[in-house]
ZAMARGU-4260 file (C-alpha; in steps of 0.2 Angstrom, whole numbers, plus 5000, padded with zeros to 4 digits):
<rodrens>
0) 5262/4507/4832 | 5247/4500/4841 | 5230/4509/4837 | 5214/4506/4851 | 5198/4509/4841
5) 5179/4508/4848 | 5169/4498/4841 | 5153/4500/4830 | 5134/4499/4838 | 5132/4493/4819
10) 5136/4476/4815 | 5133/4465/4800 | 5127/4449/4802 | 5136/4434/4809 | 5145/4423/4797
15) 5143/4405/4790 | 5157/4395/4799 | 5163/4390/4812 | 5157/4398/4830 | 5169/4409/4839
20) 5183/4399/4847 | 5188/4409/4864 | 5206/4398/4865 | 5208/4406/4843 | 5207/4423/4847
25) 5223/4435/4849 | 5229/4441/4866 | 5224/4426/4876 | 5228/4432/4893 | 5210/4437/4889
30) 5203/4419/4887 | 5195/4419/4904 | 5187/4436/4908 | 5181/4432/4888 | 5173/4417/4894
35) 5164/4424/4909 | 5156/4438/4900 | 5149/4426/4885 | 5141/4415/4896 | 5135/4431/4908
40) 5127/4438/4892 | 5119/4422/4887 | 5112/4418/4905 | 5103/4434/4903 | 5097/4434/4884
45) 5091/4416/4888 | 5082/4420/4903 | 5069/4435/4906 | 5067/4445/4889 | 5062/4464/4897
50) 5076/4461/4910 | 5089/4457/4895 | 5083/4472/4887 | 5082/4485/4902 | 5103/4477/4906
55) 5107/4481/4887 | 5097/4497/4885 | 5087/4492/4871 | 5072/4500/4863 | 5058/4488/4858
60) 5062/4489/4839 | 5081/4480/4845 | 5073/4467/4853 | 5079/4455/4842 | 5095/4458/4847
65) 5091/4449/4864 | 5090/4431/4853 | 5104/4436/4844 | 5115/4434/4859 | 5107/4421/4867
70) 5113/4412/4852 | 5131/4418/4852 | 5139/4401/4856 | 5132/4394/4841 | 5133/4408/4828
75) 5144/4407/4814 | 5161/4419/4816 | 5167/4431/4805 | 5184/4443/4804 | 5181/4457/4818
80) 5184/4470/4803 | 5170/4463/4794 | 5158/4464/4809 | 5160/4482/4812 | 5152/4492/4799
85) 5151/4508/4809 | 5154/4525/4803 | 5174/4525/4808 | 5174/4506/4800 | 5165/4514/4785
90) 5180/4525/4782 | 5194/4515/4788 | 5188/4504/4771 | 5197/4487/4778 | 5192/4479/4761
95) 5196/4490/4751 | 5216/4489/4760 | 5229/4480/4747 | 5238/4464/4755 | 5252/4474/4763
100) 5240/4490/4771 | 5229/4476/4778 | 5244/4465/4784 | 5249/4481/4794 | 5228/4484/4798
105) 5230/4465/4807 | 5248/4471/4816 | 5242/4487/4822 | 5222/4489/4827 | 5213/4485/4841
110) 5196/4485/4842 | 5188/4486/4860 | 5172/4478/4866 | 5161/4473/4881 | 5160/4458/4876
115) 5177/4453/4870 | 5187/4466/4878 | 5200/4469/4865 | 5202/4460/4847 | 5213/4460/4831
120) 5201/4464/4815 | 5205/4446/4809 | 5198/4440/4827 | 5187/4427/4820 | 5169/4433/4829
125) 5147/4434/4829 | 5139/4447/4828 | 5134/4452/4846 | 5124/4467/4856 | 5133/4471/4873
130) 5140/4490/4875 | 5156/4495/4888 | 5141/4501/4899 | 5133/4486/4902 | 5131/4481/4919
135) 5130/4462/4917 | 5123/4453/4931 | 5134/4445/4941 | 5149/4454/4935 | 5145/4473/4935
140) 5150/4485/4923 | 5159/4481/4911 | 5171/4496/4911 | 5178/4491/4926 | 5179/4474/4924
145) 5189/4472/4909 | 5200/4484/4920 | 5210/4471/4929 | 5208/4459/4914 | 5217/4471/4904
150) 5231/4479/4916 | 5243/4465/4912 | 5238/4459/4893 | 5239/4476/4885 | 5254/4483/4891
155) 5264/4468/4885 | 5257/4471/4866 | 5257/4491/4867 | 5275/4491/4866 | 5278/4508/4851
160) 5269/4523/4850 | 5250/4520/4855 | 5236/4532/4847 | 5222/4528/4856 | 5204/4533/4847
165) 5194/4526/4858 | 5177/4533/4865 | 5178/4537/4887 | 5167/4520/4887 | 5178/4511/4878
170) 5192/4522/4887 | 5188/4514/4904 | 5194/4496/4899 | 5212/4502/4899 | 5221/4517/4903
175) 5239/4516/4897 | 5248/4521/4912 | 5268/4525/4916 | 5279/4522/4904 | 5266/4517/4890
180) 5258/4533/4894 | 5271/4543/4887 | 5272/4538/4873 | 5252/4537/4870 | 5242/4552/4860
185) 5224/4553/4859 | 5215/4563/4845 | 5201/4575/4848 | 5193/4581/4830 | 5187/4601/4829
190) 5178/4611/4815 | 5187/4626/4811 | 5173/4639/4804 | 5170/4657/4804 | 5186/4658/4814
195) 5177/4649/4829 | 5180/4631/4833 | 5170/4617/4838 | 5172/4598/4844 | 5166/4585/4829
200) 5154/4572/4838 | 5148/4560/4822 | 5161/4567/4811 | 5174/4564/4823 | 5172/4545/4820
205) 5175/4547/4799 | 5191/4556/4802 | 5197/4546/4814 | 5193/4533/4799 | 5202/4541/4789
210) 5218/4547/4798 | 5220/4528/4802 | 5219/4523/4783 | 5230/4536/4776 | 5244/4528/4791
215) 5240/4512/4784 | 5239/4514/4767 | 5258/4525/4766 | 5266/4512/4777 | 5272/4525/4792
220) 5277/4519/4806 | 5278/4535/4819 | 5287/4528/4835 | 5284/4545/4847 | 5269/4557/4848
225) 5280/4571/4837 | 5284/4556/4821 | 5267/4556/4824 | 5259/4573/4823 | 5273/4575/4809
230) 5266/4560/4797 | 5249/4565/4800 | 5254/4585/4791 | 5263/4577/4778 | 5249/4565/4773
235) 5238/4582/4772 | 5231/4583/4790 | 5229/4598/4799 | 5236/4593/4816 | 5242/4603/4833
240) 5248/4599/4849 | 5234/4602/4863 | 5245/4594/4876 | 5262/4588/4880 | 5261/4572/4886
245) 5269/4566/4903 | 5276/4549/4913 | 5255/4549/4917 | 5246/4557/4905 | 5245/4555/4887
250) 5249/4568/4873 | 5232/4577/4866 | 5233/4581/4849 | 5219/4589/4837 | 5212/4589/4820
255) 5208/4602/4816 | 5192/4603/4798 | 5185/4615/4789 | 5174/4603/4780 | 5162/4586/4789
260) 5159/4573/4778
</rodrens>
């Protein structure tokens, strides 16, 4: 099973070895497009400052991010599952996984990223500000350009079932396609209340959290969309089939809550 998560907006801190090593990181098809879009990102943190921060969208109180990347060649690296502290990261609780869970965490996620396009969580990265939407001079937007970066890398590694939990930015950088489509399923959260139902925006990232930990932690290893939608009922999930997948189109399933936390 291979699972594509967003990343976080929230990031700790870079680490206190070694810089990021482009030729280290898992799926080195990637290497090159990798390479282009650090230095691209650098280029512009190291040049104008307002320009940086209109290309990155940033408010005046993220400024600071702008040095941050201009110093990404030379930042300490950590695990990519240390870097993202985001709400979905909060709950998927990578530290708190025992040795096997997180053995499966480091077979199974992929974690998408302007940046990097796609890493395992013990890619050894900084810390870094750069969205999917970024436009980057030189090289446009993002989405599109990890596009053909990706078109040949993923499908070789997304060879199982594929639950793809990614956000429509992070979306953009691959679509599973033919075959793999198939047997793809995305998850859309809803709150069930008064008999009415509603999509989940912020909570829709702790359950997805969650739904990926309780896979991990029991060790199941789903190979369709239907394994799927069953191990996710016998771990306690309310789940339903929205769609049927096809040899184009992925298979929609919903959560369905009562209760946001």
């Amino acid at each position: 099973m291979l699972v594509l998560l967003p990343p976080s907006e929230g990031k700790a801190g870079s680490g206190d070895g070694a810089p990021v090593a482009l030729d280290r990181l898992s799926l080195p098809g990637l290497t090159a497009a990798r390479g282009a879009v650090l230095e691209a990102l650098v280029d512009l943190c190291r040049g104008d400052q307002d320009a940086a921060a209109e290309v990155l969208g940033l408010t005046p109180g993220l400024r600071g991010e702008i040095a941050k990347n201009a110093g990404l060649p030379e930042a300490g690296a950590r695990p990519a599952g240390e870097v993202y502290t985001g709400v979905l990261f909060d709950n998927l609780g990578l530290a708190t996984l025992d040795a096997a869970a997180y053995g499966r965490a480091e077979r199974s996620l992929l974690v998408f990223s302007g940046l990097w396009g796609a890493v395992r969580v013990s890619d050894r990265i900084p810390s870094y500000r750069c969205s999917m939407g970024v436009k980057l001079p030189g090289l446009g937007a993002l989405g599109a350009y990890w596009r053909s970066a990706t078109a040949t890398v993923l499908p070789e590694v997304a060879d199982g079932l594929v639950l793809d939990l990614r956000s429509s930015a992070y979306a953009a950088a691959w679509k599973p396609a033919g075959e793999v489509a198939s047997r793809t399923a995305t998850v859309r959260v809803l709150q069930e209340r008064d008999g009415k139902r509603t999509v989940v925006s912020h909570f829709n990232k702790a359950t997805k959290g969650r739904l990926v930990r309780d896979l991990l932690v029991t060790g199941a290893e789903p190979k369709t969309p239907g394994e799927l939608m069953d191990a996710l009922r016998e771990l306690g999930h309310r789940v339903e089939l929205a769609a049927e997948g096809t040899a184009r189109k992925a298979w929609q399933l919903d959560v369905v809550v009562t209760e946001v936390h």
